[in-house]
C-alpha positions as CSV (number, residue, x, y, z in Angstrom):
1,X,12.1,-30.4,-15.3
2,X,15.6,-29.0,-14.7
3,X,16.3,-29.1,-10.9
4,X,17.3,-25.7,-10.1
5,X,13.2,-25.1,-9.6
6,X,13.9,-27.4,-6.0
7,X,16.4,-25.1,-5.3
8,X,14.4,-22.0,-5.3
9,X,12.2,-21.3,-2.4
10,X,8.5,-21.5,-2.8
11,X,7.3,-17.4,-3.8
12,X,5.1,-17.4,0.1
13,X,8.9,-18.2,1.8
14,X,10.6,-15.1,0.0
15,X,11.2,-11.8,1.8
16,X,8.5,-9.7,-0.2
17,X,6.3,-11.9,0.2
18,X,6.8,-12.0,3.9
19,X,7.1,-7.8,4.5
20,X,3.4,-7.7,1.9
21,X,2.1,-10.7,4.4
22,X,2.9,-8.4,7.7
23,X,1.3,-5.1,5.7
24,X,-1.5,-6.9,4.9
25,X,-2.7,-9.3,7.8
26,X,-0.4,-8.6,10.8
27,X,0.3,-11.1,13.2
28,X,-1.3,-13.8,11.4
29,X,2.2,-13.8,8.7
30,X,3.7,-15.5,11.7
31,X,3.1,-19.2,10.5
32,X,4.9,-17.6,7.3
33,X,8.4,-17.6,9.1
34,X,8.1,-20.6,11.6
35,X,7.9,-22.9,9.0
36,X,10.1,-20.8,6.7
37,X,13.2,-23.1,6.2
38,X,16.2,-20.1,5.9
39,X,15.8,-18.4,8.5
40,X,17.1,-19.6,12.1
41,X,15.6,-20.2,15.6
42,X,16.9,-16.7,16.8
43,X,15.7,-15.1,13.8
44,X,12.4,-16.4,14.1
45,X,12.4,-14.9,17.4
46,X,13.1,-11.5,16.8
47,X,11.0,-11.6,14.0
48,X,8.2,-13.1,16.2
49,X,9.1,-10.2,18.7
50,X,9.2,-7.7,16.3
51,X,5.8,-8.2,15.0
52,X,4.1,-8.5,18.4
53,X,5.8,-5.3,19.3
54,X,4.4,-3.3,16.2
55,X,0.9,-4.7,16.4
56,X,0.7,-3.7,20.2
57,X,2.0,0.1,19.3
58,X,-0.2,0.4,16.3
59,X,-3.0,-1.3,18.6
60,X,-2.6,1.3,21.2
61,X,-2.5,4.4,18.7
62,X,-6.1,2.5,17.3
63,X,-7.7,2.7,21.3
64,X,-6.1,5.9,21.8
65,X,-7.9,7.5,18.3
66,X,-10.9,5.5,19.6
67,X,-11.2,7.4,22.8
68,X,-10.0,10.7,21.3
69,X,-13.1,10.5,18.9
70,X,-15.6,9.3,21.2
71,X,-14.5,12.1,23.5
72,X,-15.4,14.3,20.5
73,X,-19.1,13.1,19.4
74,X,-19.6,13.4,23.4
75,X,-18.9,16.8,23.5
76,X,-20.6,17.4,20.1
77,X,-24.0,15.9,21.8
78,X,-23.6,18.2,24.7
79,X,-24.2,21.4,22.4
């Protein structure tokens, strides 16, 4: 085999990959870009903080829906 295949990263190191990783499974695409050899330290930080941060806002807005229905069927049982 020729050996510009060596040269091109593996298909689970690639960007899309990566973004249909995070829209599918969240945090857990993390291992994904620690061990992904082009990007840097810092990048791998903001990334890592990036992705925390989302998953705690779209955590929040999944309690907040949570308590908003509840408060609903509660008030449907009081009639």
């Amino acid at each position: 085999m020729s050996e510009n295949n060596s040269d091109k990263p593996k298909w689970y190191f690639q960007t899309w990959s990566l973004v249909v990783s995070f829209l599918c499974v969240g945090p857990f695409m993390l291992p994904l870009v620690w061990t992904n050899p082009r990007f840097s330290k810092n990048v791998k930080i903001v990334i890592s903080i990036a992705v925390l941060f989302f998953t705690y806002l779209v955590s929040m807005l999944f309690f907040k829906s949570l308590t908003s229905i509840n408060s609903y069927y509660q008030l449907l049982n009081t009639q």
